[in-house]
N, C-alpha and C positions, 0 to 999 in steps of 0.2 A: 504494500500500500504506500503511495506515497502524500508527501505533504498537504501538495494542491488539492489531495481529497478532503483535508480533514479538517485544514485551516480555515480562522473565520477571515472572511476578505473585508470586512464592513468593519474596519482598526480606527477607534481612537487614540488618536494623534495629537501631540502640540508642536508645538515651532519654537525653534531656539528663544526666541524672542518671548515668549509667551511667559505672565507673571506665575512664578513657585506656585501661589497662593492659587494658581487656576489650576495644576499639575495635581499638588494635595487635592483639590476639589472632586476630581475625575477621578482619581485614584480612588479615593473613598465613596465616593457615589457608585463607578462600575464594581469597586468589589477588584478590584486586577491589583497586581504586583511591579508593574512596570509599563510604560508607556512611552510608544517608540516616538523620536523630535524627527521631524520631516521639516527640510526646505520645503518653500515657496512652489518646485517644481515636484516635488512628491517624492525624493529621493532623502532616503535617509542618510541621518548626519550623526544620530545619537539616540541613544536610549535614557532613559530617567525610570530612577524604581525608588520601592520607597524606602531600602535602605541609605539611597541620597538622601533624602527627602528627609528621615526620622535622624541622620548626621546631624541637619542642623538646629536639633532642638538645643537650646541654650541649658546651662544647669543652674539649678534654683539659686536664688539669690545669697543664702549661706555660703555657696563653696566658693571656696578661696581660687577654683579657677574662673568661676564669672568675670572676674577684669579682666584675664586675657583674653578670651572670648570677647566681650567686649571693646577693646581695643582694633580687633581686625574687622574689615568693610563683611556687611553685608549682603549676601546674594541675594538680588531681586529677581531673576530671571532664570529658566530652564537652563541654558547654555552655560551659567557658572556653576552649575552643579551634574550635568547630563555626563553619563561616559561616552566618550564619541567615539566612534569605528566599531559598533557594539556586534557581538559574536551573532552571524545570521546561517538561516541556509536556504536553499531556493526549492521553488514549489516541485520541483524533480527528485527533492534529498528522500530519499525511504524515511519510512517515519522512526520507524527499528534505529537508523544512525543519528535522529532528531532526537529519539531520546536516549539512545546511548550518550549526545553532545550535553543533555541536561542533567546528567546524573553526572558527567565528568564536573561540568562546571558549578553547577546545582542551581541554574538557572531554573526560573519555575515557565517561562515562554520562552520563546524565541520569535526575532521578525523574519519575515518569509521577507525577501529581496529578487526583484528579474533585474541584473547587473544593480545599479545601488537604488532602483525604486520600489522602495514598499508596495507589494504586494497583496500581504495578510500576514499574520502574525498567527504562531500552533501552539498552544499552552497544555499543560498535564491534564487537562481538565476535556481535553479536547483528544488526545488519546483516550483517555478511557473514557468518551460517550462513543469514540468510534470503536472500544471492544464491545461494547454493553448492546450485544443484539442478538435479539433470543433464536435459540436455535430452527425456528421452526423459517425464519427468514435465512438463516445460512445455511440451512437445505437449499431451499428456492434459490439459492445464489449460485450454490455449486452445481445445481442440477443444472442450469442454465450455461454454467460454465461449461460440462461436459457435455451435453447436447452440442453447442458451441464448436466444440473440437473435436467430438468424438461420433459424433452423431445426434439423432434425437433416440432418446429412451436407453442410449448406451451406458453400463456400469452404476450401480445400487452406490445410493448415498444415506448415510445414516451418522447422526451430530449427537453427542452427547456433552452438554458445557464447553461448545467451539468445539471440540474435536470430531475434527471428519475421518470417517472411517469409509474410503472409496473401493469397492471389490468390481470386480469383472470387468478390469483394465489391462487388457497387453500389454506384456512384458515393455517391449519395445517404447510404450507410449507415457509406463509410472512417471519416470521422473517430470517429462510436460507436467502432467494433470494434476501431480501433486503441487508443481508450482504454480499452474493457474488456479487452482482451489484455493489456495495459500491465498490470494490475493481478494478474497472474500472478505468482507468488512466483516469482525467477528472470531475470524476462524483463531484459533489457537495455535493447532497445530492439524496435520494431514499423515492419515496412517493408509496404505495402498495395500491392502489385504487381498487374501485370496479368492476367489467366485466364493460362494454358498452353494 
């Protein structure tokens, strides 16, 4: 499965320019961890999360580092606080190495880019709505898949919790079928058994 399946393409976005106080705003209203900065032309330039964002809370008036806090300017804007060149991958990445990249980094999204223009953005949340589909639909998806390739009505499918269990496949033809079945929204994993 890859990205462009799964990603939401409809990404709130701010712009370098754009005040903290409207980043906080969006952040806490959608509920999200991170909010990709887009130029003007829609090509991303940076990312803002809200471990930026909770950085610049001040400490209470007691501690003795409030005057140096204190002392240094103020960030008004996305751009003084955004990480720029922020880690992406494009709507072709398999989603399997999108979230291999988020368990490396412990990113909880990532922005989907075609060369540097935002495209959609794939979040953890967005993986698992696209495992969460009941088996009686990843039947109908693999049965379509083999009909597909193999004929109509060719080779028994039967799903138990995503696992596909395909019999009365030629030799010659498991390894395809198992990887088109694989590619079912759902599927876990794909076991190519023998007739009944």
């Amino acid at each position: 499965m890859l990205v462009r399946e799964i990603m939401t393409t409809d990404v709130v976005t701010v712009r370098p320019g754009s005040p903290i106080r409207e980043a906080v705003g969006l952040l806490v209203k959608h509920r999200f961890t991170a909010l990709p900065v887009v130029d003007s032309g829609g090509d991303l330039v940076g990312i803002v999360t809200e471990t930026d964002l909770t950085a610049l809370r001040r400490h209470d008036a007691r501690s003795p580092r409030l005057r140096e806090e204190m002392a240094g300017p103020v960030p008004v804007c996305v751009a003084e606080v955004a990480t720029p060149n922020p880690i992406t991958v494009q709507p072709w990445t398999d989603v399997a190495d999108a979230v291999a990249l988020m368990r490396e980094t412990g990113h909880r999204s990532l922005p989907v880019v075609d060369g540097h223009r935002l495209v959609g953005i794939v979040t953890r949340g967005d993986v698992l709505r696209a495992d969460d589909v009941p088996d009686s639909r990843i039947v109908a998806g693999a049965r379509r898949m083999l009909d597909g390739y193999l004929g109509p009505g060719r080779g028994e499918v039967s799903v138990s919790d995503g696992v596909v269990v395909v019999r009365g496949v030629p030799d010659a033809e498991r390894h395809t079928v198992a990887v088109l079945v694989h590619q079912v929204p759902g599927v876990r994993a794909v076991e190519i058994a023998e007739a009944s």
